[in-house]
VOTORTI-784569 format. One record per residue: y, z, x of N, C-alpha, C, O in turn; residue number from 1. Coordinates in Angstrom, 3 decimals. Layout:
{r {Y,Z,X},{Y,Z,X},{Y,Z,X},{Y,Z,X},NUM}
...
This chain:
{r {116.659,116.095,108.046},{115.449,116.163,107.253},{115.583,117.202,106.140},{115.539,116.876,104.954},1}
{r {115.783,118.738,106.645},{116.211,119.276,105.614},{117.353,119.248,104.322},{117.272,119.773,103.212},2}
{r {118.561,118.334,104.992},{119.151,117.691,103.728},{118.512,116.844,102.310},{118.658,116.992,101.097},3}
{r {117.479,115.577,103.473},{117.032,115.336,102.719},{116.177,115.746,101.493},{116.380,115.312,100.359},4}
{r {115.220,116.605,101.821},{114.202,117.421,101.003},{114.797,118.090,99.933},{114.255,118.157,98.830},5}
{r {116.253,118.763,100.279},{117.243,119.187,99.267},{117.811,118.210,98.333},{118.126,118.572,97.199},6}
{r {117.966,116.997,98.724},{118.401,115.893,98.032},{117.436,115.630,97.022},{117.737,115.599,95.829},7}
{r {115.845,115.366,97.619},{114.920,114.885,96.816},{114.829,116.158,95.568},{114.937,115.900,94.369},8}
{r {114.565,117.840,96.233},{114.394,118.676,94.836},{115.542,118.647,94.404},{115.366,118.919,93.217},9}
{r {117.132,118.433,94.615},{118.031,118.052,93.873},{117.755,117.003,92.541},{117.961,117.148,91.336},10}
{r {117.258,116.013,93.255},{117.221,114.957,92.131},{115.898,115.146,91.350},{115.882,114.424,90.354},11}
{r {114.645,115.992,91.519},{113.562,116.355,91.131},{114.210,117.457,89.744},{113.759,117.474,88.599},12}
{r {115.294,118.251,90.247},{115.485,119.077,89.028},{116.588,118.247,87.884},{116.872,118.509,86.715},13}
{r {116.859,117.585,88.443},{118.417,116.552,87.414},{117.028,115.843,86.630},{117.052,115.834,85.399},14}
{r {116.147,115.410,87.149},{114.979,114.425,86.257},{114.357,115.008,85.239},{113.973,114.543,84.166},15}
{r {114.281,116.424,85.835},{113.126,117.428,84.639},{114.552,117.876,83.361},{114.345,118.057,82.161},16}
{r {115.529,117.941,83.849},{116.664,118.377,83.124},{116.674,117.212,81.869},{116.512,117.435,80.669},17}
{r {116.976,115.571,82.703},{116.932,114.772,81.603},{115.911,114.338,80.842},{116.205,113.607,79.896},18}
{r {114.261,114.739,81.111},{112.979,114.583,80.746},{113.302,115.621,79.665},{112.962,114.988,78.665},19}
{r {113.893,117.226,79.061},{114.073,118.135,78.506},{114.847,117.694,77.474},{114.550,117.594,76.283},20}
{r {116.168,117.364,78.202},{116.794,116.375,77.481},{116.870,115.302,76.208},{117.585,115.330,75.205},21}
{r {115.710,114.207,76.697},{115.012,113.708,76.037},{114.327,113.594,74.850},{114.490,112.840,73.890},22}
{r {113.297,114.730,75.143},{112.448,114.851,73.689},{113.427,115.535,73.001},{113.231,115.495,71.786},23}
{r {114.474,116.189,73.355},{114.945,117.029,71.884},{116.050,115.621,71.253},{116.476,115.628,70.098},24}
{r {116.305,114.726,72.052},{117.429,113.473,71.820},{116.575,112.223,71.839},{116.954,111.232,72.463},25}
{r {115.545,112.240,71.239},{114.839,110.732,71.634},{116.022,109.326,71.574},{116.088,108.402,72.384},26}
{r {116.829,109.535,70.412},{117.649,108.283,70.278},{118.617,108.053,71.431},{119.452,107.155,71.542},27}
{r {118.365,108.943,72.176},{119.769,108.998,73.737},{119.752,107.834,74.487},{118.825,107.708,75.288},28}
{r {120.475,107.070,74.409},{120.270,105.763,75.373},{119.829,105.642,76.873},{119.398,104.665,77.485},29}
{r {120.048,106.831,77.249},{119.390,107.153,79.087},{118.400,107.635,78.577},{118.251,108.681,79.208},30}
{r {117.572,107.568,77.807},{115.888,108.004,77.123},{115.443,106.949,77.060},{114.279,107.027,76.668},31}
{r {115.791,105.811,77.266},{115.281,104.608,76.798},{114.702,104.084,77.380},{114.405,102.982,76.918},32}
{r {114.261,104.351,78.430},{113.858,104.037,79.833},{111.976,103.135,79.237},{111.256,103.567,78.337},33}
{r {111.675,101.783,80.189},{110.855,101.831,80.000},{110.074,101.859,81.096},{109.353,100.884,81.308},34}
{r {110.069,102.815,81.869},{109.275,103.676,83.175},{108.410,104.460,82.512},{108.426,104.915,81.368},35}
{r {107.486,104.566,83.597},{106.648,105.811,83.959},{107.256,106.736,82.981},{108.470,106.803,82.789},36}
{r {105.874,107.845,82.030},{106.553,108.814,80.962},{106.180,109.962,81.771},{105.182,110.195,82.453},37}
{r {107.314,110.668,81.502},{107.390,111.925,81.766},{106.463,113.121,81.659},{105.398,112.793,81.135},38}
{r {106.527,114.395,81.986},{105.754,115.426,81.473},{105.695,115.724,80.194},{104.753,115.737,79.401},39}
{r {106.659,115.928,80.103},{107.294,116.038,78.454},{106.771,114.669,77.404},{106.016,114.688,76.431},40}
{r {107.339,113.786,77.899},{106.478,112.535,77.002},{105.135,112.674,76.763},{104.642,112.296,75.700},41}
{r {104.512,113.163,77.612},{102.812,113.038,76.903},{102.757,114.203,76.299},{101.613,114.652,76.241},42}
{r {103.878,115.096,75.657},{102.927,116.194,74.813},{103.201,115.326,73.171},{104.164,114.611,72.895},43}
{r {102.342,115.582,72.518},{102.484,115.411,71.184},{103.350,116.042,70.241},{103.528,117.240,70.017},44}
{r {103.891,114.959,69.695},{105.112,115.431,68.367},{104.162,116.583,67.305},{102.935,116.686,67.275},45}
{r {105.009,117.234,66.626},{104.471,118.399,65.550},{103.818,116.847,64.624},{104.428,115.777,64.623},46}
{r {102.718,117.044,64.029},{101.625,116.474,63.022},{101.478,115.165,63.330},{101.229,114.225,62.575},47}
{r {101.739,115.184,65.078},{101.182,113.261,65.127},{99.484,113.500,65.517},{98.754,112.547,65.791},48}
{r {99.014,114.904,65.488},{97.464,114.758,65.482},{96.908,115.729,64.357},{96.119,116.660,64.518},49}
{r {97.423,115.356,63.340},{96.929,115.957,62.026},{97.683,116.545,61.485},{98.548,116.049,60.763},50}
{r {97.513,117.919,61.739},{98.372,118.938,60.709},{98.895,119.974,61.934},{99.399,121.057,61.637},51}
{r {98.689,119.439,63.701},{99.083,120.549,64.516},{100.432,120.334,64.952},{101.004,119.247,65.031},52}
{r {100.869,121.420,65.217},{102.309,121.487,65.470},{102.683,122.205,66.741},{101.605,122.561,67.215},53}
{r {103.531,122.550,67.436},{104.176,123.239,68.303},{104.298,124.632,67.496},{104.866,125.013,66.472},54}
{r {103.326,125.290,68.663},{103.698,127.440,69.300},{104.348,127.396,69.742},{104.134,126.642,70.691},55}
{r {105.763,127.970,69.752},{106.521,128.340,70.774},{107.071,127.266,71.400},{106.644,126.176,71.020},56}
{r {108.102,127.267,72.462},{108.541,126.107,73.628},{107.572,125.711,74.091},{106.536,126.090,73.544},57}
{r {107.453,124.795,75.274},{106.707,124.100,76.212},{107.331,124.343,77.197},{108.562,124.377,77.200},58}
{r {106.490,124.593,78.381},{107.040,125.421,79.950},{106.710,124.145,80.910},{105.612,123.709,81.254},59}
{r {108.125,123.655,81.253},{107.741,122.768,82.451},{108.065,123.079,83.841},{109.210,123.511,83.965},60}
{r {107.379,122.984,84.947},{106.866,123.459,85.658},{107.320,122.982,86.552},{106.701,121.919,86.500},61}
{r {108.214,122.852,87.762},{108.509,122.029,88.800},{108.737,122.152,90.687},{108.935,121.468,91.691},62}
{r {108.505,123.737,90.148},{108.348,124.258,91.758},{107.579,125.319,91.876},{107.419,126.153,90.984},63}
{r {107.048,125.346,93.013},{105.467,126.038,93.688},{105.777,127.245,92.955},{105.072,127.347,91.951},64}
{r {106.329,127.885,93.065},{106.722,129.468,92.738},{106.546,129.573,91.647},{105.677,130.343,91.238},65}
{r {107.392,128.757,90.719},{106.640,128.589,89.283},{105.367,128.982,88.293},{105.286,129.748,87.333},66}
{r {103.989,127.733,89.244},{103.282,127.544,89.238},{102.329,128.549,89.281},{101.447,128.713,88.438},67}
{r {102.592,129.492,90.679},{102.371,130.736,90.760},{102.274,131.573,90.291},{101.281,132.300,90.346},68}
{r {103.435,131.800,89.560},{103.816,132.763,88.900},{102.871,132.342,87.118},{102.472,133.217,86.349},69}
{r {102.768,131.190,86.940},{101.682,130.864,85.588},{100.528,131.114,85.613},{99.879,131.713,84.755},70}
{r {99.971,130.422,87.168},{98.809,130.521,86.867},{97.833,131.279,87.935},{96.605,131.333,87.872},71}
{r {98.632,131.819,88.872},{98.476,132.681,89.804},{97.140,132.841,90.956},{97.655,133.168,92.026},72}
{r {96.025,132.757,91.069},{95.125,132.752,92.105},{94.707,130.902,92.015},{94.209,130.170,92.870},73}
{r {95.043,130.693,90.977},{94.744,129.519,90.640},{95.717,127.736,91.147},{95.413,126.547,91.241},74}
{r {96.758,128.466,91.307},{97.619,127.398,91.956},{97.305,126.717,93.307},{97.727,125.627,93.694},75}
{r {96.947,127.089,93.587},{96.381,125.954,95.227},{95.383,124.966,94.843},{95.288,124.000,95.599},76}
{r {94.520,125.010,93.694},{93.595,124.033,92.962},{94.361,122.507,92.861},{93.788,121.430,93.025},77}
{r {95.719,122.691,92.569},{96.662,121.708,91.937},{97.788,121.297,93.547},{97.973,120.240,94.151},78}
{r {98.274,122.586,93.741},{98.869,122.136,94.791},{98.149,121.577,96.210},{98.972,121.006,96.926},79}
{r {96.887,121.620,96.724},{96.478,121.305,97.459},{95.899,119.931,97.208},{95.095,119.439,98.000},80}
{r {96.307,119.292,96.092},{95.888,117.588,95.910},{97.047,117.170,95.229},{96.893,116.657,94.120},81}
{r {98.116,117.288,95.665},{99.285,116.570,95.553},{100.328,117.056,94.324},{101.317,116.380,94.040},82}
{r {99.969,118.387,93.585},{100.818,118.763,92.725},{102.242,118.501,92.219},{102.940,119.322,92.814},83}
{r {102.869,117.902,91.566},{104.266,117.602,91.655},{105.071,118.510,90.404},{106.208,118.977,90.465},84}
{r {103.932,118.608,89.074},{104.695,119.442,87.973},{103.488,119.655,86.705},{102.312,119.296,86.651},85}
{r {103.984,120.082,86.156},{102.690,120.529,85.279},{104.272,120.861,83.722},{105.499,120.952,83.691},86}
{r {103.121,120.916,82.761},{103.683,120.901,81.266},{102.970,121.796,80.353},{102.046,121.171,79.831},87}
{r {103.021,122.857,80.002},{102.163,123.704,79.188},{102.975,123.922,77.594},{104.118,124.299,77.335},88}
{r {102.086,123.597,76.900},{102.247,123.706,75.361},{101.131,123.988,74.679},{100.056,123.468,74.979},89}
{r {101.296,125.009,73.500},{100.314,125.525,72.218},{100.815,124.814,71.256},{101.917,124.267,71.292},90}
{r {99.885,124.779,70.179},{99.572,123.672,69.182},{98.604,124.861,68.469},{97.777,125.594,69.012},91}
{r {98.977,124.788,67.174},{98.230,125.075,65.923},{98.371,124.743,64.612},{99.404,124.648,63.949},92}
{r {97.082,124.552,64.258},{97.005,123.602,62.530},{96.791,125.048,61.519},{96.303,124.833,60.410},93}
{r {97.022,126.005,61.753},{96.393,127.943,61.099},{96.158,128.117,61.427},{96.689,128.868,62.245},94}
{r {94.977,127.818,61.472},{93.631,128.651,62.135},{92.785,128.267,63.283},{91.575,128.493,63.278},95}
{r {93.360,127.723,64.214},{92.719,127.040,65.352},{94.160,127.514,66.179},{95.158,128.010,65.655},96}
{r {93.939,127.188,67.690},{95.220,127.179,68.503},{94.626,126.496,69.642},{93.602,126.893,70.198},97}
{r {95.382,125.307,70.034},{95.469,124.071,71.286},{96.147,124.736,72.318},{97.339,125.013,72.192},98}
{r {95.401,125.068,73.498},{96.387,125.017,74.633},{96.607,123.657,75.374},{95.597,122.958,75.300},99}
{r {97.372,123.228,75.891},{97.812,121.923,76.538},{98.308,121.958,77.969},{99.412,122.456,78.192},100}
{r {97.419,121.363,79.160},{98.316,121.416,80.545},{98.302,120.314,80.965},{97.260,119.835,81.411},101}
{r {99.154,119.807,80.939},{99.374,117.863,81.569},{100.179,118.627,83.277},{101.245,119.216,83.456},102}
{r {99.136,118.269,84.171},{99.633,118.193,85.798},{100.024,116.595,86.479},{99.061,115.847,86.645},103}
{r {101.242,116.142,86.818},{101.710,115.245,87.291},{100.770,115.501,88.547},{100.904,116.640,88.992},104}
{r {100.026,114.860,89.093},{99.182,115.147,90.401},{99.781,114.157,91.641},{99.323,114.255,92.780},105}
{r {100.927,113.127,91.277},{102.100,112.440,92.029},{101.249,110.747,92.464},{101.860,109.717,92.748},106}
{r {99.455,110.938,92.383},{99.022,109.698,92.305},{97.872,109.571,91.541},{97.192,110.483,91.070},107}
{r {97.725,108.523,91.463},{96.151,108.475,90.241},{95.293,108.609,90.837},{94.321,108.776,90.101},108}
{r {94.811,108.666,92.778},{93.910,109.477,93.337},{93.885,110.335,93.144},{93.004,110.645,92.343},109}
{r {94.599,111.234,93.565},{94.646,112.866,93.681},{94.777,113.313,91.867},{94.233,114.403,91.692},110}
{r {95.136,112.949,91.055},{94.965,112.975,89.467},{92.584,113.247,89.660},{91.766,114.150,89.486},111}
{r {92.588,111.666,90.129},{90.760,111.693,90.168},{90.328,112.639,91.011},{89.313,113.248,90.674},112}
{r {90.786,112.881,91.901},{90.028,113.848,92.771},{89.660,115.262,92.286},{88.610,115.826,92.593},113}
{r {90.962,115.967,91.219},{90.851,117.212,90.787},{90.040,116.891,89.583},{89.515,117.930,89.183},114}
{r {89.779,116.031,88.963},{89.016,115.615,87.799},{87.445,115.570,88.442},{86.510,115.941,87.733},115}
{r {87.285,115.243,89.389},{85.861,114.540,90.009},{85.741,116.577,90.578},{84.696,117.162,90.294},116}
{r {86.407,117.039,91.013},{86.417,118.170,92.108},{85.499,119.613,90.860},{84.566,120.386,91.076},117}
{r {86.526,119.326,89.417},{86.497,120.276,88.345},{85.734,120.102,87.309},{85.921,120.758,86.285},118}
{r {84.637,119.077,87.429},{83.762,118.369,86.078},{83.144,119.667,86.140},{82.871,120.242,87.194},119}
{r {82.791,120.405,84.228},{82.235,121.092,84.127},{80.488,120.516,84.198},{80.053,119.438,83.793},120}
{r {79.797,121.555,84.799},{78.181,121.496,84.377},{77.391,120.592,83.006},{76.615,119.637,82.976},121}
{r {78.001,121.396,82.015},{77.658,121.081,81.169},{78.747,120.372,80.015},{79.510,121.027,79.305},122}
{r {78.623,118.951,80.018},{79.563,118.019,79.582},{79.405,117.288,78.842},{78.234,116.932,78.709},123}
{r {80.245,116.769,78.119},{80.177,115.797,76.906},{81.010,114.445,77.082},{81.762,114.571,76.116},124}
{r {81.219,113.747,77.424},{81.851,112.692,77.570},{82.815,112.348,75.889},{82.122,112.219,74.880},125}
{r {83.923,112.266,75.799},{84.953,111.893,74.597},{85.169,110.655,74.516},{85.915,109.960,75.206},126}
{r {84.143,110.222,73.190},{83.788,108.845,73.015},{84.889,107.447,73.382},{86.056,107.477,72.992},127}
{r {84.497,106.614,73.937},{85.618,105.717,73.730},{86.424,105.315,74.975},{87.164,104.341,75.116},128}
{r {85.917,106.900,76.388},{87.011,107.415,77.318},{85.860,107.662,78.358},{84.873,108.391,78.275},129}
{r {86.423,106.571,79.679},{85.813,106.830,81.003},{86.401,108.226,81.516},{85.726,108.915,82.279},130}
{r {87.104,108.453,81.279},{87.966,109.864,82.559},{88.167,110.961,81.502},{89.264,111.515,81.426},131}
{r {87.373,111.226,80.858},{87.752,112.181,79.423},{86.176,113.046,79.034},{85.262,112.495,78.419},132}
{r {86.119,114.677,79.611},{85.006,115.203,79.068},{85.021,116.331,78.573},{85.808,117.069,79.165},133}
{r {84.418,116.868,77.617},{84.767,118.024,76.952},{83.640,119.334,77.622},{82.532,118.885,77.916},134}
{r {83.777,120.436,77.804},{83.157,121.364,78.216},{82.152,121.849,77.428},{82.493,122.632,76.541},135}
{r {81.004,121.576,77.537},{80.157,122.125,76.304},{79.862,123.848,76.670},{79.917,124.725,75.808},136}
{r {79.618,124.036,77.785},{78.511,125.333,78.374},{79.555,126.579,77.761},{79.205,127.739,77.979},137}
{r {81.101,126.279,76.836},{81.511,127.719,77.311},{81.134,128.238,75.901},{81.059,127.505,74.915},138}
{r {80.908,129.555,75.900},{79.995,130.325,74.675},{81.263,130.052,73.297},{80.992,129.459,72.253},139}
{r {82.242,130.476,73.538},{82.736,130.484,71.489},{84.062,129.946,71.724},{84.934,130.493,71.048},140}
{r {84.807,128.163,73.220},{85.474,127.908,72.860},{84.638,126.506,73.388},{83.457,126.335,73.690},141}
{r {85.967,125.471,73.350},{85.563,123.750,73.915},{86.865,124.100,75.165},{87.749,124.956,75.162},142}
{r {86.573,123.216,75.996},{87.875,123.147,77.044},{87.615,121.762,77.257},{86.409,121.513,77.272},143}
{r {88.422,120.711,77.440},{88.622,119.056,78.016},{89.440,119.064,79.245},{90.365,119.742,79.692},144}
{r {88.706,118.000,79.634},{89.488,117.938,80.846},{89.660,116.461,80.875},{88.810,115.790,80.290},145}
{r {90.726,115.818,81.526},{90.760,114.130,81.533},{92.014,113.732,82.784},{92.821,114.523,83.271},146}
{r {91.873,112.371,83.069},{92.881,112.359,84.239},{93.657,110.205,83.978},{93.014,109.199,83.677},147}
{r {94.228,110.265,84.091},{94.838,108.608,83.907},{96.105,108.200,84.393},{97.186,108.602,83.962},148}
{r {95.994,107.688,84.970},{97.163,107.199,85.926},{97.025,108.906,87.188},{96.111,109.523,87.736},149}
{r {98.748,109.021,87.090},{98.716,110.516,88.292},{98.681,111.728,87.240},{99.173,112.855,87.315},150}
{r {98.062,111.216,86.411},{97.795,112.700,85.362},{96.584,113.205,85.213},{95.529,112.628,84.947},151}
{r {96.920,114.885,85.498},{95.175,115.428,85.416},{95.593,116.232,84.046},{96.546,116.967,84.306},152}
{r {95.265,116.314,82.924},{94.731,116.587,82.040},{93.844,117.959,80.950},{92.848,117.591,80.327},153}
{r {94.141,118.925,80.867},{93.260,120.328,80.330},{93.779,120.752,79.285},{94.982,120.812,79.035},154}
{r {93.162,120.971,78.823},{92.962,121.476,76.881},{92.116,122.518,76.962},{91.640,122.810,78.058},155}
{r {91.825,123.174,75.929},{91.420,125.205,75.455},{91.586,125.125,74.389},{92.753,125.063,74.003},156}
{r {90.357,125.085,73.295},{90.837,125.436,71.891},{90.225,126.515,71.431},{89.037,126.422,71.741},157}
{r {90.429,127.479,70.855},{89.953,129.033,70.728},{88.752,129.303,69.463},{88.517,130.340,68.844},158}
{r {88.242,128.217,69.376},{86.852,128.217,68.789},{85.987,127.020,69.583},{86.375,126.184,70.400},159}
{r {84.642,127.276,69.009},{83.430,126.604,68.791},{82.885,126.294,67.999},{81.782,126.840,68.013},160}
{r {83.119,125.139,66.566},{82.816,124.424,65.687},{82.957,122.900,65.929},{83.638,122.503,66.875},161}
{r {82.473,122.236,65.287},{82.450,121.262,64.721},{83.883,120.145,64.722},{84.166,119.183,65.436},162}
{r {84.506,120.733,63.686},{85.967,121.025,63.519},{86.813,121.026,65.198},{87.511,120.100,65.614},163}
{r {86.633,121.792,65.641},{87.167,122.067,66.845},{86.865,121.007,67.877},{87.832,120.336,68.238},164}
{r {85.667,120.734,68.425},{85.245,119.170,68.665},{85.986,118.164,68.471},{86.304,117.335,69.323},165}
{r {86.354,118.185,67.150},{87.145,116.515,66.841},{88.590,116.874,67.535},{89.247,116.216,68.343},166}
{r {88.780,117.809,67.095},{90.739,118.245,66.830},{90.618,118.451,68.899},{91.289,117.488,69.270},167}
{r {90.198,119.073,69.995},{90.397,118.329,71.142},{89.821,116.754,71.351},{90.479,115.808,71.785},168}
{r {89.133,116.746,71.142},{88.675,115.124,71.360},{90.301,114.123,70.449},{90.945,113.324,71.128},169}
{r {90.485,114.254,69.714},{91.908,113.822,68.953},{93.219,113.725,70.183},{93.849,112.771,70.640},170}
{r {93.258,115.279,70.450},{94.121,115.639,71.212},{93.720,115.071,72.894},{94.640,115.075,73.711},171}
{r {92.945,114.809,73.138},{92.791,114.423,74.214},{93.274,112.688,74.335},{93.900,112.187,75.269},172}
{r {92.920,112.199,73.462},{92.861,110.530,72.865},{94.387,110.703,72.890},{94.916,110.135,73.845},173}
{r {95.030,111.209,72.247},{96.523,111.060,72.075},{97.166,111.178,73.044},{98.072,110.360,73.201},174}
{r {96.966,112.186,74.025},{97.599,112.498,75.482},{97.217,111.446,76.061},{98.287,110.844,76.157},175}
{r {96.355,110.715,76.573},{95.782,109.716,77.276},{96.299,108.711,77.000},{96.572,107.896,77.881},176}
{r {96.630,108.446,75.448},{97.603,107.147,75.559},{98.497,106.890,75.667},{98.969,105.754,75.719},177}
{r {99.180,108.246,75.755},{100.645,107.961,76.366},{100.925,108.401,77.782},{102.084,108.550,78.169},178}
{r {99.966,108.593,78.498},{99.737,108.266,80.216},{99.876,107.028,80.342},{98.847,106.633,80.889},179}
{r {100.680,106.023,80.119},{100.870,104.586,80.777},{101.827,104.657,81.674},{102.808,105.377,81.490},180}
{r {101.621,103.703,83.079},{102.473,103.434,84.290},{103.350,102.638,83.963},{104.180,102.259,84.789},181}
């Protein structure tokens, strides 16, 4: 048994390796895959949602300790409904900044359950989108949350305008459509 489990995070880290792989080689012929997309696949290219681009790397996430170590009192939220990996990326157009966390939740239950578990109070539904709501109640930012297929979904944008509204609601729409099984 314990071989096995070593086998499976064996082949769990060779996958995230060639998922890494990937986006920096899209034309790679073992990229070509038309499976299930990756962590990495649902973040958005620099200006495919306007004028925002990639902060920094993107941190993918693939073992408990990890997780821990990111997001710290907060990790059992994710790992206790089936956690498998998570994807964190910033995004900014100037003067705004996108945080991005796509959690592989390993099924599209447990994806709904942390979505159904974490609905904020005060909510806005993102037109167009059953599993997609934006946080109204927080004082001077927006936060979204959304879930599709085994993906749960969270966004943070560091204002409260107008402006800011569209550009997660955008960003949310874009992540969501490239959640296909």
């Amino acid at each position: 048994m314990v071989a096995f489990a070593a086998l499976i995070l064996r082949d769990r880290a060779w996958m995230t390796r060639l998922a890494l792989l990937c986006a920096l080689l899209p034309g790679m012929s073992a990229c070509s895959s038309s499976g299930p997309p990756t962590l990495i696949d649902m973040l958005p290219a620099d200006n495919e949602v306007g004028t925002w681009t990639h902060v920094g790397d993107a941190q993918l996430l693939t073992e408990v300790t990890a997780l821990y170590n990111r997001i710290d009192g907060a990790a059992p939220k994710y790992i206790d409904r089936g956690w498998v990996g998570s994807v964190y990326a910033n995004y900014s157009d100037g003067t705004q900044t996108i945080q991005v966390a796509i959690h592989d939740m390993g099924s599209a239950a447990n994806a709904q359950d942390i979505y159904n578990a974490y609905l904020p109070a005060s909510l806005q539904a993102v037109p167009g989108r059953d599993s997609a709501v934006v946080d109204m109640g927080l004082p001077t930012a927006y936060a979204a949350h959304a879930y599709r297929d085994r993906f749960y979904i969270e966004l943070n944008i560091d204002q409260k305008s107008d402006a800011a509204l569209t550009a997660i609601q955008q960003f949310v729409n874009q992540i969501l459509d490239r959640a296909r099984s």
